[in-house]
C-alpha positions as CSV (number, residue, x, y, z in Angstrom):
1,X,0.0,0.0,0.0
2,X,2.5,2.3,0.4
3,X,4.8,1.7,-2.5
4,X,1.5,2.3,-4.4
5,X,0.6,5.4,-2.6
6,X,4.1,7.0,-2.6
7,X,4.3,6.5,-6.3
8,X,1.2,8.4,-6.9
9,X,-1.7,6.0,-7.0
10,X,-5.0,7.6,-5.3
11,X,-6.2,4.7,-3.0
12,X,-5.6,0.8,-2.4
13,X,-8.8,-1.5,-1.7
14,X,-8.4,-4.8,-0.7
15,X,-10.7,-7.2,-1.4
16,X,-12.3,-10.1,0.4
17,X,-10.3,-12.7,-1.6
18,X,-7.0,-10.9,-0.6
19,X,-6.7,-9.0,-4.0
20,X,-5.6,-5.5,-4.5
21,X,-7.0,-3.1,-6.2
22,X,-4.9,0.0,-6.9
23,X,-6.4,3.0,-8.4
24,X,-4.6,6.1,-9.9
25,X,-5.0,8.8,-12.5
26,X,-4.6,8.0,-16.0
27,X,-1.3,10.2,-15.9
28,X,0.3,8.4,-13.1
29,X,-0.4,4.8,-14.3
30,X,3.0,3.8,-15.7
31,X,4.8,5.0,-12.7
32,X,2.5,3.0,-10.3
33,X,3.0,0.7,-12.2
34,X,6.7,0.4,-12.3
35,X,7.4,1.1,-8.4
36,X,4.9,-1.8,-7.8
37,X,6.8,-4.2,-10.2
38,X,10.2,-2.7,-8.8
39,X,9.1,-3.8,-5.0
40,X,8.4,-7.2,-6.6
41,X,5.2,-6.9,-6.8
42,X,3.7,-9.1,-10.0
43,X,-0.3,-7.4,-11.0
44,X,-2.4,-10.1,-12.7
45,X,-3.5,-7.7,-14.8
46,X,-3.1,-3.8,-15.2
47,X,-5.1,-1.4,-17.4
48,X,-6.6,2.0,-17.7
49,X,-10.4,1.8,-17.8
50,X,-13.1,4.3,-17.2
51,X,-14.6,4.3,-13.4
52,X,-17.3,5.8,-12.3
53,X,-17.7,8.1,-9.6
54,X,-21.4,7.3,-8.6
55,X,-23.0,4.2,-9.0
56,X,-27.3,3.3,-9.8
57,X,-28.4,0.3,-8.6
58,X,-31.1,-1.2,-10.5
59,X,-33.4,-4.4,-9.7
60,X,-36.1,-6.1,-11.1
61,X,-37.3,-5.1,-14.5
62,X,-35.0,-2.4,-14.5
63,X,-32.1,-4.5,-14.1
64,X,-33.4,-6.9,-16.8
65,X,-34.3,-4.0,-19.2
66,X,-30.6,-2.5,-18.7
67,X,-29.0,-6.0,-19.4
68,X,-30.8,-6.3,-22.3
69,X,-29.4,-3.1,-23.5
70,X,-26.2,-3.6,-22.5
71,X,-26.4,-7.0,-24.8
72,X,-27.2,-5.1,-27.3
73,X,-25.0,-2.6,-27.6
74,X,-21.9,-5.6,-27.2
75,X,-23.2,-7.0,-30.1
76,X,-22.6,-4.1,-32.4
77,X,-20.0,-4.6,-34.5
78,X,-18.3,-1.1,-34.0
79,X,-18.5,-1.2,-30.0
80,X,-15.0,-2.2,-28.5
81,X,-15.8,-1.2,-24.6
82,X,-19.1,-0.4,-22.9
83,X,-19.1,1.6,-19.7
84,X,-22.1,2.0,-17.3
85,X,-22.6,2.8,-13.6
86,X,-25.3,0.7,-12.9
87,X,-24.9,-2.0,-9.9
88,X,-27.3,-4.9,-11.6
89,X,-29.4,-7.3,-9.1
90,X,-32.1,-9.4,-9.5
């Protein structure tokens, strides 16, 4: 945590199954990135992805109606990523 946050990252959450998960601006990705590696720690995976700042939760036929957009708009053939902030339940 504080190899991450020295470097410039904006918060660490840890998850239940003992993952990290280390957020930081776009801008100070690659250095994270690099003091993490250089304190030997190995990310399983390590991207820059759009995060929301609010979340919606939706359940019921709202959360089924939003799924079936989302599906929807996957399947076009020009749509690489799809970003929401909707929390889906049933």
């Amino acid at each position: 945590m504080e190899v991450a946050l020295e470097a410039g990252a904006d918060d660490v959450i840890t998850h239940d199954d003992g993952s990290i998960e280390v957020l930081s601006a776009p801008t100070e990705f690659e250095a994270v990135q690099q003091a993490l590696e250089a304190a030997g720690l190995k990310p399983d995976g390590a991207e820059v992805t759009m995060r929301p700042e609010s979340n919606v939760e939706l359940a019921g036929d709202d959360s089924t109606r939003m799924q079936k957009l989302l599906d929807v708009i996957e399947d076009l053939d020009d749509v690489q990523d799809v970003y929401h902030n909707a929390v889906l339940s049933e």
